[in-house]
C-alpha positions as CSV (number, residue, x, y, z in Angstrom):
1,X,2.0,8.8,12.1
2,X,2.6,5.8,13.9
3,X,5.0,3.0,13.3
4,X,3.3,-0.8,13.2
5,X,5.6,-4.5,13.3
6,X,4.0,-6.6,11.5
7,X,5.2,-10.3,11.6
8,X,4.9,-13.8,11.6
9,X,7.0,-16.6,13.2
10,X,8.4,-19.8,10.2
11,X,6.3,-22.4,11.4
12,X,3.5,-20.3,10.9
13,X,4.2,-20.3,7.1
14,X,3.4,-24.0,5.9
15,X,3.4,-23.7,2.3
16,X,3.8,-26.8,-0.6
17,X,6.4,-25.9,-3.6
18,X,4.1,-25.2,-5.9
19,X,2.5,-22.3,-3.3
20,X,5.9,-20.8,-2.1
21,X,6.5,-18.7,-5.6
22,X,3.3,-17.7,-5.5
23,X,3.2,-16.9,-2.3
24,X,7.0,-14.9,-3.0
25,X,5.1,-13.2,-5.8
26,X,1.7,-12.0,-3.9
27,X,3.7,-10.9,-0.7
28,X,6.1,-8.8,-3.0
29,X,2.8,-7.2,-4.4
30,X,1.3,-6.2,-1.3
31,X,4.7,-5.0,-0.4
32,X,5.3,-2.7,-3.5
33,X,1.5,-1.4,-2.7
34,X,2.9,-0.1,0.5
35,X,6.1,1.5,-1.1
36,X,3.6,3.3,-3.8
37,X,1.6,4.5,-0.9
38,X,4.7,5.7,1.1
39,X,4.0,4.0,4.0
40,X,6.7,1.4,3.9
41,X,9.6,1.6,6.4
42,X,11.6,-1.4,6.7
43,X,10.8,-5.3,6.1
44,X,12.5,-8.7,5.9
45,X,13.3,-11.7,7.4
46,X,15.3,-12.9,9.8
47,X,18.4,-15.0,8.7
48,X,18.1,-17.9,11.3
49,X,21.1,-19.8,10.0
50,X,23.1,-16.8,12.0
51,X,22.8,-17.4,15.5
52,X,22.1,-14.7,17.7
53,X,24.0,-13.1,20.6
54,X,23.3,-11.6,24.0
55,X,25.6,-7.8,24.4
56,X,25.5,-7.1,27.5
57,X,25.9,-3.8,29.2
58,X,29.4,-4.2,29.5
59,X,29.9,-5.6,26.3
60,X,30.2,-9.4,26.9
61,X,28.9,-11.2,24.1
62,X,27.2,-14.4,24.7
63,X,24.8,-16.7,22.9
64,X,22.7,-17.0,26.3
65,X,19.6,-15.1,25.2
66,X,16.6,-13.7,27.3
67,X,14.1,-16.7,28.1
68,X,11.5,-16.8,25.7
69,X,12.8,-14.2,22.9
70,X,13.4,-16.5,19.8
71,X,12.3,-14.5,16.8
72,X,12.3,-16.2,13.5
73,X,10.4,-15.5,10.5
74,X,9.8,-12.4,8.4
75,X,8.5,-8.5,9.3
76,X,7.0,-5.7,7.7
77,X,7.2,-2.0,9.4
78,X,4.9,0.5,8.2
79,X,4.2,4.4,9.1
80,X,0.1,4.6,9.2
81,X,-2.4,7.1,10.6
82,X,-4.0,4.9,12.8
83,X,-4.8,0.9,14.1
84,X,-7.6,0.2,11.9
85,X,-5.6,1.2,9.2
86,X,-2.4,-0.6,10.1
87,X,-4.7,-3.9,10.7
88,X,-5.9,-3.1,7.0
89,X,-2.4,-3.6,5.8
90,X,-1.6,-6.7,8.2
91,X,-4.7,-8.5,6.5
92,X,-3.8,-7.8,3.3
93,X,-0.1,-9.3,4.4
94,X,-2.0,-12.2,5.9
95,X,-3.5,-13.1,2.6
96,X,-0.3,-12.7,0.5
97,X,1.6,-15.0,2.7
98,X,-1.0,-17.6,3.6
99,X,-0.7,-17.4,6.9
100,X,-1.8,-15.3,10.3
101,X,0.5,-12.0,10.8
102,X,1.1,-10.8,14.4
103,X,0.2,-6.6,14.8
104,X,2.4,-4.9,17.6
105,X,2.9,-0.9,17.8
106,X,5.9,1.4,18.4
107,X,6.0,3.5,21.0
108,X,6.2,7.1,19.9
109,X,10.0,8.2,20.5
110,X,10.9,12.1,19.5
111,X,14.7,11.3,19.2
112,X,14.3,8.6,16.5
């Protein structure tokens, strides 16, 4: 089985107040269906009112960052079979939150 990010940046979610508990509501659906199927790994969002920091390999800490990184928003990782299957799951994350989800794959790593 292969490991699938599945994710969308905050501007990408433009939502009134009376969609976001709605929205809150169908994304935590799709999300349980994905724990009941065991294919849920890992999922949240990222806290951007924590800035992030650069370690380098010597273990400098700086908040210089690599040119064109930001990452803001929230993520779902799930273990599927296959593509098709993980683009399944990504729609039905799309239609929850209201908004396009970007699909990326892990490479396969033995140690992890």
């Amino acid at each position: 089985m292969t490991k699938y990010l599945i994710s969308f940046p905050s501007e990408a979610m433009v939502l009134t107040d009376e969609e976001f508990p709605i929205v809150v509501e169908e994304s935590h659906a799709v999300i349980e269906e994905a724990k009941v199927a065991g294919v849920y790994v890992f999922g949240g969002g990222i806290a951007e009112d924590v800035a992030p920091v650069l370690v380098s390999a010597d273990g400098t800490v700086s908040t210089e960052l690599y040119p064109g990184t930001e990452f803001t928003g929230g993520f779902t990782i799930l273990e599927l079979p296959d593509r098709k299957t993980a683009e399944e799951w990504a729609r039905k994350i799309a239609v929850a939150c209201r908004c396009s989800q970007e699909l990326r794959e892990f490479m396969f790593d033995p140690q992890s």
